[in-house]
mmCIF file of the N, C-alpha and C atoms, coordinates in Angstrom:
data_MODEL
# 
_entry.id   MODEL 
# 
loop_
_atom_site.group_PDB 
_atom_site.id 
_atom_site.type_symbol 
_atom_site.label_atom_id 
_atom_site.label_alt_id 
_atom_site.label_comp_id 
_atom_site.label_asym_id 
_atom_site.label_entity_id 
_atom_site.label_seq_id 
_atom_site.pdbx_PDB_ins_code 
_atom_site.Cartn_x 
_atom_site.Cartn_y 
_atom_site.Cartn_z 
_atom_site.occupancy 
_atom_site.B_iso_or_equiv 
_atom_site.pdbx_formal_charge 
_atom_site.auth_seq_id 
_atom_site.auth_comp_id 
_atom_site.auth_asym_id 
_atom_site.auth_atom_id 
_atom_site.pdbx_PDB_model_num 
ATOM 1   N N  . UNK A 1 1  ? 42.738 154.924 127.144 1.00 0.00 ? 1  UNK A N  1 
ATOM 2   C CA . UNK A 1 1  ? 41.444 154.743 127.779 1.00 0.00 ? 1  UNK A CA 1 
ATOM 3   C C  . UNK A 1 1  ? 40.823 153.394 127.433 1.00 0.00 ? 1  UNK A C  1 
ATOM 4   N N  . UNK A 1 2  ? 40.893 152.926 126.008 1.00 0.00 ? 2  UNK A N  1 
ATOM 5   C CA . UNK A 1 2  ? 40.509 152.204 125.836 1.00 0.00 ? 2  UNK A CA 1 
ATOM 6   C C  . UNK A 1 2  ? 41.663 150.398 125.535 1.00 0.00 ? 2  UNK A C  1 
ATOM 7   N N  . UNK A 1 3  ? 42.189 150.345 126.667 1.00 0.00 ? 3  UNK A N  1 
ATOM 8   C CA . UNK A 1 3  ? 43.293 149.598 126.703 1.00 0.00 ? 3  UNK A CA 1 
ATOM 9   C C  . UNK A 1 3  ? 42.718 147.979 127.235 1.00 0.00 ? 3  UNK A C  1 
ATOM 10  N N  . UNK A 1 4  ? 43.078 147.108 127.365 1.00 0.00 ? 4  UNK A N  1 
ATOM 11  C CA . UNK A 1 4  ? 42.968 145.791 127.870 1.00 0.00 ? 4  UNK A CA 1 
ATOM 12  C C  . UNK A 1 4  ? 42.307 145.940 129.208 1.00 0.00 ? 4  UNK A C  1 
ATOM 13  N N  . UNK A 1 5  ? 43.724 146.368 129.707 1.00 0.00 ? 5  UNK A N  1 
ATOM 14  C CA . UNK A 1 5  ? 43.186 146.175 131.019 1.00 0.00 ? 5  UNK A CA 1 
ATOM 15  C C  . UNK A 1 5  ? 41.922 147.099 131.521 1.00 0.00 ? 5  UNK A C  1 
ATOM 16  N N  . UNK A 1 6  ? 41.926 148.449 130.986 1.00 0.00 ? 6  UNK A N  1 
ATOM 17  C CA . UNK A 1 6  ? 40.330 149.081 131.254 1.00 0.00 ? 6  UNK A CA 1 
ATOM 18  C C  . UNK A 1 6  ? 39.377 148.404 130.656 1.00 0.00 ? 6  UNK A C  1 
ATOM 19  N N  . UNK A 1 7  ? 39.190 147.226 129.909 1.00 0.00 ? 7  UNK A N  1 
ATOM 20  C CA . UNK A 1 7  ? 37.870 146.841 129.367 1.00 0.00 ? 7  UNK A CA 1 
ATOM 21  C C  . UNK A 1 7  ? 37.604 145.304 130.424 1.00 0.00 ? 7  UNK A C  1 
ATOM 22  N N  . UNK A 1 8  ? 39.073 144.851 130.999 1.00 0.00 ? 8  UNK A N  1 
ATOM 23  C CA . UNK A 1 8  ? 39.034 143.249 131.575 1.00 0.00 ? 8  UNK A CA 1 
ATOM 24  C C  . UNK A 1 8  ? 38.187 144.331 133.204 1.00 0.00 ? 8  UNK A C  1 
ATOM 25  N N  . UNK A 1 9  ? 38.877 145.170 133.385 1.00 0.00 ? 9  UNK A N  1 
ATOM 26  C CA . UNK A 1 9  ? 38.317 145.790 134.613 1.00 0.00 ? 9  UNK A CA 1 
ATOM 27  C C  . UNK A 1 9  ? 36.683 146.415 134.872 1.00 0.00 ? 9  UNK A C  1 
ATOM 28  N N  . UNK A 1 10 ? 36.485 146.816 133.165 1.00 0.00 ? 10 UNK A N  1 
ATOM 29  C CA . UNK A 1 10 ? 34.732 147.223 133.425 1.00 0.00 ? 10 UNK A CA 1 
ATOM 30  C C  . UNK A 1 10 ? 34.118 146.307 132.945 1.00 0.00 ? 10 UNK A C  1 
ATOM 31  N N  . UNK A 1 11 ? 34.462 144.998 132.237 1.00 0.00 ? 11 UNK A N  1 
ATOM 32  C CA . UNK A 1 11 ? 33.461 143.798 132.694 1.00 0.00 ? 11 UNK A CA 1 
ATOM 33  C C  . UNK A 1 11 ? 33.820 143.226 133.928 1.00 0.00 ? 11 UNK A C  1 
ATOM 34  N N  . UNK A 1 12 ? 35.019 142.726 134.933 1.00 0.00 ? 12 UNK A N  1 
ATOM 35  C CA . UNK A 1 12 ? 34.834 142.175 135.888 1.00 0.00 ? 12 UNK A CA 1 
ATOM 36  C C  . UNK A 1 12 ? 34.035 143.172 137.428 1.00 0.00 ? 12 UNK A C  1 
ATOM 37  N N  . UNK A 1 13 ? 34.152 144.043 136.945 1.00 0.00 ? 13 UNK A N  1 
ATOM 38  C CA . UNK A 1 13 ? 33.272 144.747 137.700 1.00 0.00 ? 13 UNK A CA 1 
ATOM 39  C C  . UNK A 1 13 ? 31.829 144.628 137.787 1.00 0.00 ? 13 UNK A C  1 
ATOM 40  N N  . UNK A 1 14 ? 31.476 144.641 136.658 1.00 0.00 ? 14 UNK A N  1 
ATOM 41  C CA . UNK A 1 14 ? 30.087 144.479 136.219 1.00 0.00 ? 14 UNK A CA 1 
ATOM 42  C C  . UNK A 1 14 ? 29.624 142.863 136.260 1.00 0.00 ? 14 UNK A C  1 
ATOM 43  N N  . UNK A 1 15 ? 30.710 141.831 136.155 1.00 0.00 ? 15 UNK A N  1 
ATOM 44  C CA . UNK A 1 15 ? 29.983 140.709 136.676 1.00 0.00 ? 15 UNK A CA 1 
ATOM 45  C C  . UNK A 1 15 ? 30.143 140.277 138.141 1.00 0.00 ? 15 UNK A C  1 
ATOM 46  N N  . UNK A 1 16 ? 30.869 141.228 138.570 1.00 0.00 ? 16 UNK A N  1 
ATOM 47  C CA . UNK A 1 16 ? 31.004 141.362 140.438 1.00 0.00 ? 16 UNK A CA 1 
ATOM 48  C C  . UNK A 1 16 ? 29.467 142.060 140.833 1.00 0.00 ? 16 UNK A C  1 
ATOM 49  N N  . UNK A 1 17 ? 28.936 142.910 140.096 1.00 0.00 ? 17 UNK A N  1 
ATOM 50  C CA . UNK A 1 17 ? 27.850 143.192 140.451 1.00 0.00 ? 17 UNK A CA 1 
ATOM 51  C C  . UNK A 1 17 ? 26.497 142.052 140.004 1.00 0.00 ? 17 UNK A C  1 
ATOM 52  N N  . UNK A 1 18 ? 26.593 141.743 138.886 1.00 0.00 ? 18 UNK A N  1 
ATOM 53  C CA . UNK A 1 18 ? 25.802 140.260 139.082 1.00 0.00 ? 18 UNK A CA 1 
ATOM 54  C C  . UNK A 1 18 ? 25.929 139.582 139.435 1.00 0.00 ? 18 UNK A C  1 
ATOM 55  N N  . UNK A 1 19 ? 26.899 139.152 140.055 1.00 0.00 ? 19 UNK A N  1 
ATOM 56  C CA . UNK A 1 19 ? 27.053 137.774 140.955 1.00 0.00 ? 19 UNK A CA 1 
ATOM 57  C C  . UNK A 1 19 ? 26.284 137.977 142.302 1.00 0.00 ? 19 UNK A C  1 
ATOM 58  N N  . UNK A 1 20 ? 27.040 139.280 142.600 1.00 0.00 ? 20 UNK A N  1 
ATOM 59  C CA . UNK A 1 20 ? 26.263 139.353 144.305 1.00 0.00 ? 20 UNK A CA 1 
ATOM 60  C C  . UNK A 1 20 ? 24.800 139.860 144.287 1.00 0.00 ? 20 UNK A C  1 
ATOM 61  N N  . UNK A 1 21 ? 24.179 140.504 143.066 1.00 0.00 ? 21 UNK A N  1 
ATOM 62  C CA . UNK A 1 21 ? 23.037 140.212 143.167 1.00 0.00 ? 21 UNK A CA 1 
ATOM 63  C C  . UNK A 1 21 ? 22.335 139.005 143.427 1.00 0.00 ? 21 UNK A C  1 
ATOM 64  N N  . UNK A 1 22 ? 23.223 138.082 142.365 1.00 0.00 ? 22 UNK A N  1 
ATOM 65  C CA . UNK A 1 22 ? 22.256 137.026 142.384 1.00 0.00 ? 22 UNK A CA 1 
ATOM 66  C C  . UNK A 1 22 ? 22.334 136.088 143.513 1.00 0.00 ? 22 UNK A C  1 
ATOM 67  N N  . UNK A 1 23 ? 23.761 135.934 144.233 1.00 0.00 ? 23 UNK A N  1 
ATOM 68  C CA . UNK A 1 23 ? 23.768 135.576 145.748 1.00 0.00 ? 23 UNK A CA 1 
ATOM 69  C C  . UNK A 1 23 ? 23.382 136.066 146.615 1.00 0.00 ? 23 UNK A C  1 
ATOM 70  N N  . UNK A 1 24 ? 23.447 137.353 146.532 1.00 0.00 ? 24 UNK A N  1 
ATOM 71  C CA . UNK A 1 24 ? 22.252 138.126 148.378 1.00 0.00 ? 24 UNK A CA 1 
ATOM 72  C C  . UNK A 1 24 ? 21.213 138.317 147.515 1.00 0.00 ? 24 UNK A C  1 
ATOM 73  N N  . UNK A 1 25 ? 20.409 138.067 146.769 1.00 0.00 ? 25 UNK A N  1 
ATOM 74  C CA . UNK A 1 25 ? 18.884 138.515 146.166 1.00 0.00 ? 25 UNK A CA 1 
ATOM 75  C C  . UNK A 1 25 ? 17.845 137.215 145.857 1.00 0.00 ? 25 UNK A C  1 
ATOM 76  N N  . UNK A 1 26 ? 18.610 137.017 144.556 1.00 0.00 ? 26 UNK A N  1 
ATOM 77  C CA . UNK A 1 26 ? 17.959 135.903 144.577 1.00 0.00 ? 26 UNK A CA 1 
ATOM 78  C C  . UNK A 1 26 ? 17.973 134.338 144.538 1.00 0.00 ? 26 UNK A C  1 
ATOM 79  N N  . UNK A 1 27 ? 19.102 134.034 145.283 1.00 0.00 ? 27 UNK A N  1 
ATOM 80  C CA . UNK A 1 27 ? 19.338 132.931 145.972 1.00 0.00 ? 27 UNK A CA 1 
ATOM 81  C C  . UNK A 1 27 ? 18.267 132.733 146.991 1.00 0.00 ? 27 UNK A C  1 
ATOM 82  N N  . UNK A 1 28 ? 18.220 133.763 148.113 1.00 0.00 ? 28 UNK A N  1 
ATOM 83  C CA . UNK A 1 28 ? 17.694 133.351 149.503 1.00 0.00 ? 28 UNK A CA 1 
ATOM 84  C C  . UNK A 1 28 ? 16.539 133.564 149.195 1.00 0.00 ? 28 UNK A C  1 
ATOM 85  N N  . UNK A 1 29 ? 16.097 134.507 147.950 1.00 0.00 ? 29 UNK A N  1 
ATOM 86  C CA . UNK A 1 29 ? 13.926 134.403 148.025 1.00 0.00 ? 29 UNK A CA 1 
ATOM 87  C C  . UNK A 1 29 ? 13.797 133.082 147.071 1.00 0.00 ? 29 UNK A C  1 
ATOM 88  N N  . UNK A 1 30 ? 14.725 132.186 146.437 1.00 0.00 ? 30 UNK A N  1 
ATOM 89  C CA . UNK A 1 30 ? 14.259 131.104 145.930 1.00 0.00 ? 30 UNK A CA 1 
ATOM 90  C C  . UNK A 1 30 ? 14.143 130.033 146.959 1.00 0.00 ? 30 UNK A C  1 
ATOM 91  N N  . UNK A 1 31 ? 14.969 130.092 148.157 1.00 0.00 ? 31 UNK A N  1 
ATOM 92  C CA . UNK A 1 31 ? 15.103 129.187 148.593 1.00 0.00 ? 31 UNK A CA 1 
ATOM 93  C C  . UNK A 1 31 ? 14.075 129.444 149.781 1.00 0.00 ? 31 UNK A C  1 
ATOM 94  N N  . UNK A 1 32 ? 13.437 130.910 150.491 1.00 0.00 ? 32 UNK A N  1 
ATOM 95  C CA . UNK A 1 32 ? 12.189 131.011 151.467 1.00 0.00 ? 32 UNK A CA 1 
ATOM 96  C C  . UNK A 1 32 ? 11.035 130.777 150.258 1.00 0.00 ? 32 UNK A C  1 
ATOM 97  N N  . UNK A 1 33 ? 11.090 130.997 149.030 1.00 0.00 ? 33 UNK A N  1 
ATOM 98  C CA . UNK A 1 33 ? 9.633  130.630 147.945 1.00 0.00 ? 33 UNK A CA 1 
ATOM 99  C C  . UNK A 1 33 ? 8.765  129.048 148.347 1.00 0.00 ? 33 UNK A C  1 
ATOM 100 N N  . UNK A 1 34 ? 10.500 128.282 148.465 1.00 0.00 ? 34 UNK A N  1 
ATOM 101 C CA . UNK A 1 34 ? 10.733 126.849 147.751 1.00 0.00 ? 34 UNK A CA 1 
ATOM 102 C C  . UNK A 1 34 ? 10.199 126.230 149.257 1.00 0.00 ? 34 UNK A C  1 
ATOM 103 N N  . UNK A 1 35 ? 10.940 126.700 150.491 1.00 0.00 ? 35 UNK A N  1 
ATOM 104 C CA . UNK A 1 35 ? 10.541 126.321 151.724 1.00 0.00 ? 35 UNK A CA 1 
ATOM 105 C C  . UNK A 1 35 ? 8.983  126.489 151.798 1.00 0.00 ? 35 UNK A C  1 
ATOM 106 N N  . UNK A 1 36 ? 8.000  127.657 151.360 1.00 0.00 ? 36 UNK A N  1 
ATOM 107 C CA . UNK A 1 36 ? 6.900  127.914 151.591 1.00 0.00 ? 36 UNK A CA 1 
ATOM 108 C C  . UNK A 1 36 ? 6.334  126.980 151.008 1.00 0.00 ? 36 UNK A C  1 
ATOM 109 N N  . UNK A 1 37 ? 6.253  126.491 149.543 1.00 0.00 ? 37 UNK A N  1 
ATOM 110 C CA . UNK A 1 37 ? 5.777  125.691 148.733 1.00 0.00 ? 37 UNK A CA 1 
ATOM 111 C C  . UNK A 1 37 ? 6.198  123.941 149.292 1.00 0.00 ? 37 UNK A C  1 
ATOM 112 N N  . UNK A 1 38 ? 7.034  124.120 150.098 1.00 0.00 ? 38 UNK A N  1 
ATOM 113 C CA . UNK A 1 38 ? 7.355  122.900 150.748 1.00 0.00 ? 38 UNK A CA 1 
ATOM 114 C C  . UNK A 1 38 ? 6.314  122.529 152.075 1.00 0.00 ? 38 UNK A C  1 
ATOM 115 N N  . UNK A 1 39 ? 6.407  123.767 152.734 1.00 0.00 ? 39 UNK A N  1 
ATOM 116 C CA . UNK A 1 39 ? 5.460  123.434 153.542 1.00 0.00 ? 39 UNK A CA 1 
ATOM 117 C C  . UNK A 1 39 ? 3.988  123.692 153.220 1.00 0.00 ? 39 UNK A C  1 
ATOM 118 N N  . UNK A 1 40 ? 3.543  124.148 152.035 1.00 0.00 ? 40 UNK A N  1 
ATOM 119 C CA . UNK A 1 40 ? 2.437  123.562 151.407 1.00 0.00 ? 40 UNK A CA 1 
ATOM 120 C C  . UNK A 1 40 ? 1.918  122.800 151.042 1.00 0.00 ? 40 UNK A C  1 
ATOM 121 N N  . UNK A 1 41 ? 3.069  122.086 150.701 1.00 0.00 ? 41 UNK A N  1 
ATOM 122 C CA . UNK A 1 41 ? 2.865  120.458 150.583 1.00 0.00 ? 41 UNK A CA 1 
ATOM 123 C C  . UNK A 1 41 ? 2.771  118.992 151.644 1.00 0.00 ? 41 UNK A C  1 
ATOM 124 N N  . UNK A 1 42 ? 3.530  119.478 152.475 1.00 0.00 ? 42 UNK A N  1 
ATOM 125 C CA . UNK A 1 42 ? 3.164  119.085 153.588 1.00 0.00 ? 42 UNK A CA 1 
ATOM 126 C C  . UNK A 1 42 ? 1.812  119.092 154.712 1.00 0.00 ? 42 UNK A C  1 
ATOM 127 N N  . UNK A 1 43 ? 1.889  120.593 153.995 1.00 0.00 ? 43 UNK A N  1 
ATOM 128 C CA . UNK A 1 43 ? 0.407  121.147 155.055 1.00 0.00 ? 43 UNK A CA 1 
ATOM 129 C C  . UNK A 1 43 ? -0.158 121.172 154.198 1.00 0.00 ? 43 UNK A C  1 
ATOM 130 N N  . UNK A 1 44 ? -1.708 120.338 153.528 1.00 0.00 ? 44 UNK A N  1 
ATOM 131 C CA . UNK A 1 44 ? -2.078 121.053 152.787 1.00 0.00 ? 44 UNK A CA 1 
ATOM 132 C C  . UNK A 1 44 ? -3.679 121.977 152.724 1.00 0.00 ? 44 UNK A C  1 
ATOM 133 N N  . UNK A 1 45 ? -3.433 121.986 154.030 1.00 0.00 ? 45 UNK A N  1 
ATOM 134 C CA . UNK A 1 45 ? -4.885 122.648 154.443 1.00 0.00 ? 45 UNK A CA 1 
ATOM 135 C C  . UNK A 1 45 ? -4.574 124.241 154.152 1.00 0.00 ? 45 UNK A C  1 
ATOM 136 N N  . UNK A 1 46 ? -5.377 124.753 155.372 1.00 0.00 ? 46 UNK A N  1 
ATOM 137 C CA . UNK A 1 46 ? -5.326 125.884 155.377 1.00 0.00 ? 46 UNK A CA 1 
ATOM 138 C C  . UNK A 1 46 ? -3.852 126.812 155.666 1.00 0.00 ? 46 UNK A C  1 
ATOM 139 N N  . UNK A 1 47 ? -3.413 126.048 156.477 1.00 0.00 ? 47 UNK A N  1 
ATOM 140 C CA . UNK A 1 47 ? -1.802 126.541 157.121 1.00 0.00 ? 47 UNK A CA 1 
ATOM 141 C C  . UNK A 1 47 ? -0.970 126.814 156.217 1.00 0.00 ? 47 UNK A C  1 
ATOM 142 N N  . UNK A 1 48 ? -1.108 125.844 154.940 1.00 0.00 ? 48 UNK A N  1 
ATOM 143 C CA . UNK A 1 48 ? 0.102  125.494 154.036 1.00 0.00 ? 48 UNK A CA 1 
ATOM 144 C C  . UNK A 1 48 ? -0.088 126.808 153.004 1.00 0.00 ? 48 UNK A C  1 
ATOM 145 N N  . UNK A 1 49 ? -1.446 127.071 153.013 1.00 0.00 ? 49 UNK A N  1 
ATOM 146 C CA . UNK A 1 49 ? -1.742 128.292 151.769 1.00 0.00 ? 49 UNK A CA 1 
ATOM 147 C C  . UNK A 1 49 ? -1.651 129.446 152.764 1.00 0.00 ? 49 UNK A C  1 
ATOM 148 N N  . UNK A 1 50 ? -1.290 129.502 153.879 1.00 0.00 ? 50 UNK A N  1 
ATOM 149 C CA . UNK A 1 50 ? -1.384 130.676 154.401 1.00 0.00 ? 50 UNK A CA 1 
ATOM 150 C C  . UNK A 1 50 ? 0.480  131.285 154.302 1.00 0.00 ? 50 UNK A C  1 
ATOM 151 N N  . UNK A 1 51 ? 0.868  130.081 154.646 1.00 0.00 ? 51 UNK A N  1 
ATOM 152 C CA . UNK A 1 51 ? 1.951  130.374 154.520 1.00 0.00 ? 51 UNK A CA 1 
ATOM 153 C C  . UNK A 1 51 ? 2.965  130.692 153.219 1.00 0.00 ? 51 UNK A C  1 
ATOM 154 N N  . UNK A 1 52 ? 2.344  130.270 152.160 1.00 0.00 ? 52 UNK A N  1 
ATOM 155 C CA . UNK A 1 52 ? 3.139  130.500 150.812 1.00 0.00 ? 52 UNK A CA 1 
ATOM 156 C C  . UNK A 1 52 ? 2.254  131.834 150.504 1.00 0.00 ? 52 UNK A C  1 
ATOM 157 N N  . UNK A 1 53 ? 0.696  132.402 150.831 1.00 0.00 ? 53 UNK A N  1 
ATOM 158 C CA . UNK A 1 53 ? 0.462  133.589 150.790 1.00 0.00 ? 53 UNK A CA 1 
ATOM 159 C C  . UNK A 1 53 ? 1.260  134.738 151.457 1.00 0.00 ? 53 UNK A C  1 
ATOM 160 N N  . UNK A 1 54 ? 1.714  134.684 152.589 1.00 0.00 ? 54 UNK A N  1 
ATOM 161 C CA . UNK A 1 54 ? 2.646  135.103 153.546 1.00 0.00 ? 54 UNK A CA 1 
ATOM 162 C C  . UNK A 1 54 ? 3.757  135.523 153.109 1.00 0.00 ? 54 UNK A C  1 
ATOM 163 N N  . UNK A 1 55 ? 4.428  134.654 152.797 1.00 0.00 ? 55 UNK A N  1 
ATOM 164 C CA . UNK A 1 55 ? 5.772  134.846 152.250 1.00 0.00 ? 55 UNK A CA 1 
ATOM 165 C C  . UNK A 1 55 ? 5.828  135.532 150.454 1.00 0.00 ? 55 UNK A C  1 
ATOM 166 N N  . UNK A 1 56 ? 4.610  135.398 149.658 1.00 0.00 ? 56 UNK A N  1 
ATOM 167 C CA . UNK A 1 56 ? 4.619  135.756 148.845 1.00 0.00 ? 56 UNK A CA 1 
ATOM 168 C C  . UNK A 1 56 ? 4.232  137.667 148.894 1.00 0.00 ? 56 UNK A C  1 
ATOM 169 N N  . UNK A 1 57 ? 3.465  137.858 150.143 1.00 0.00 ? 57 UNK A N  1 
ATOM 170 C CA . UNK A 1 57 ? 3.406  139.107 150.414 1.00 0.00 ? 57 UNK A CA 1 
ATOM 171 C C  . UNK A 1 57 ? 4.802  139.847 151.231 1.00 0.00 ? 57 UNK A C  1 
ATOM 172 N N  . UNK A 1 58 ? 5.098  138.476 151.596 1.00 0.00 ? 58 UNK A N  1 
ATOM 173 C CA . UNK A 1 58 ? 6.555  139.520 152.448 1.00 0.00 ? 58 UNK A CA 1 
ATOM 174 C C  . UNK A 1 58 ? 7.791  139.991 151.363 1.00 0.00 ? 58 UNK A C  1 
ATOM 175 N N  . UNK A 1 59 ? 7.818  139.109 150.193 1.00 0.00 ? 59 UNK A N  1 
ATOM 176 C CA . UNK A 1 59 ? 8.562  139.267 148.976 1.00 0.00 ? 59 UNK A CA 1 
ATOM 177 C C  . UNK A 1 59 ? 8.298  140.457 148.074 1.00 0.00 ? 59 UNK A C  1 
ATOM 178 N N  . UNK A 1 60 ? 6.649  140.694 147.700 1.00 0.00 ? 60 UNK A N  1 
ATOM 179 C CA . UNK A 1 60 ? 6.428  141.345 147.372 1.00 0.00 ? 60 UNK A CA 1 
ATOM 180 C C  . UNK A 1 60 ? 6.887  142.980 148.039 1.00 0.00 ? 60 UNK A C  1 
ATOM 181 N N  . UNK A 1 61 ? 6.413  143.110 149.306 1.00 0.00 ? 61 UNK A N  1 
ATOM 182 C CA . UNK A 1 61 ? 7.166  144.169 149.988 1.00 0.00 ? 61 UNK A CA 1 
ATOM 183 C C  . UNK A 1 61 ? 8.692  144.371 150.480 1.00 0.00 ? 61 UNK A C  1 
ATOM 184 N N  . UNK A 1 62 ? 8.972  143.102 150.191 1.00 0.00 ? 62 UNK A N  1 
ATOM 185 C CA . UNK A 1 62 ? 10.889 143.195 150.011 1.00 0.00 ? 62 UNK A CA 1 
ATOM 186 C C  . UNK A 1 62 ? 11.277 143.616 148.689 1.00 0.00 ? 62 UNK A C  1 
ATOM 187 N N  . UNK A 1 63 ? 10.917 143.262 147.816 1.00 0.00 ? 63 UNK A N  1 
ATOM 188 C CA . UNK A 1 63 ? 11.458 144.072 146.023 1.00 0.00 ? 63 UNK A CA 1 
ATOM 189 C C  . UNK A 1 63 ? 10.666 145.516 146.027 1.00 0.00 ? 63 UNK A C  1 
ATOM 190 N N  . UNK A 1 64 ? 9.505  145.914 146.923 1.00 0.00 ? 64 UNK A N  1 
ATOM 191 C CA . UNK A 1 64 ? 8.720  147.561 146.710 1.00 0.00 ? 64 UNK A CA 1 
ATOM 192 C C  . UNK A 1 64 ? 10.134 147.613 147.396 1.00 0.00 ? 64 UNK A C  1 
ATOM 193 N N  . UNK A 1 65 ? 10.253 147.542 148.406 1.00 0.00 ? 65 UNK A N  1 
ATOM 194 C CA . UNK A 1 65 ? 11.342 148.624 149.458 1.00 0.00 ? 65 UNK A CA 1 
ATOM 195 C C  . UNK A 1 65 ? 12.705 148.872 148.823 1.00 0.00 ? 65 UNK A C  1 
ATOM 196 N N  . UNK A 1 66 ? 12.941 147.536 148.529 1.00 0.00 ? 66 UNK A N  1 
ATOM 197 C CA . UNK A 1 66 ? 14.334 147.562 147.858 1.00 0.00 ? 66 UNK A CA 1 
ATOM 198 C C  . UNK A 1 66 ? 14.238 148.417 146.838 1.00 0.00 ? 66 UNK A C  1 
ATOM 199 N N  . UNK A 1 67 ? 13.941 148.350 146.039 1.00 0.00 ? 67 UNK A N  1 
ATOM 200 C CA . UNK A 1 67 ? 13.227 149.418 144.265 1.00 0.00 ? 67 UNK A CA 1 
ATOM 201 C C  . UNK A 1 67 ? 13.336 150.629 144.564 1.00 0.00 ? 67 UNK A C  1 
ATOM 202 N N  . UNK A 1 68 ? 12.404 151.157 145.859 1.00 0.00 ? 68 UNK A N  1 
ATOM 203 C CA . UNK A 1 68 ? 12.174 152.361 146.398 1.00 0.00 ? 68 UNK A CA 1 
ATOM 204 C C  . UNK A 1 68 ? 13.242 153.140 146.710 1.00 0.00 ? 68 UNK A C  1 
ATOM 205 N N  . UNK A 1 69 ? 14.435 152.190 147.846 1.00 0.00 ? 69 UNK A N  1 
ATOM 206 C CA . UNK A 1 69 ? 15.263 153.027 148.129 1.00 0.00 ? 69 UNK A CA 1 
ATOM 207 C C  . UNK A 1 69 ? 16.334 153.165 147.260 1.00 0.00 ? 69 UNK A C  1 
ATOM 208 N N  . UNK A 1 70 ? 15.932 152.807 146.198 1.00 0.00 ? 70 UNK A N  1 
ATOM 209 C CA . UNK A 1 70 ? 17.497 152.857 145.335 1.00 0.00 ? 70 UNK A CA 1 
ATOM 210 C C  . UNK A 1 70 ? 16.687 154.016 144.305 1.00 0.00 ? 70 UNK A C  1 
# 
């Protein structure tokens, strides 16, 4: 049970599961965060804070849902 290859297999498993977290999760909300804060900077009126508010609420209800259904 406790042989080589069962221990090389339940860590590469387990860093197969952190990897693709961290590529479908949080790769793409760093990079819509980074876009919002980009165009905050650009915009910096009212538009620019509406939009990094925006996206900071759409994030927020993307990690409730996600959380939820698991």
């Amino acid at each position: 049970m406790f042989s080589k290859g069962w221990l090389r297999r339940e860590i590469m498993s387990w860093l197969k599961g952190i990897y693709s977290y961290i590529i479908w999760s949080f790769i793409p909300t760093l990079c819509v965060f980074s876009w919002s804060l980009f165009a905050f900077v650009i915009f910096p009126n009212h538009w620019g804070l509406l939009t990094v508010v925006g996206i900071i609420i759409v994030l927020l209800f993307t990690a409730y849902f996600a959380f939820k259904s698991n």
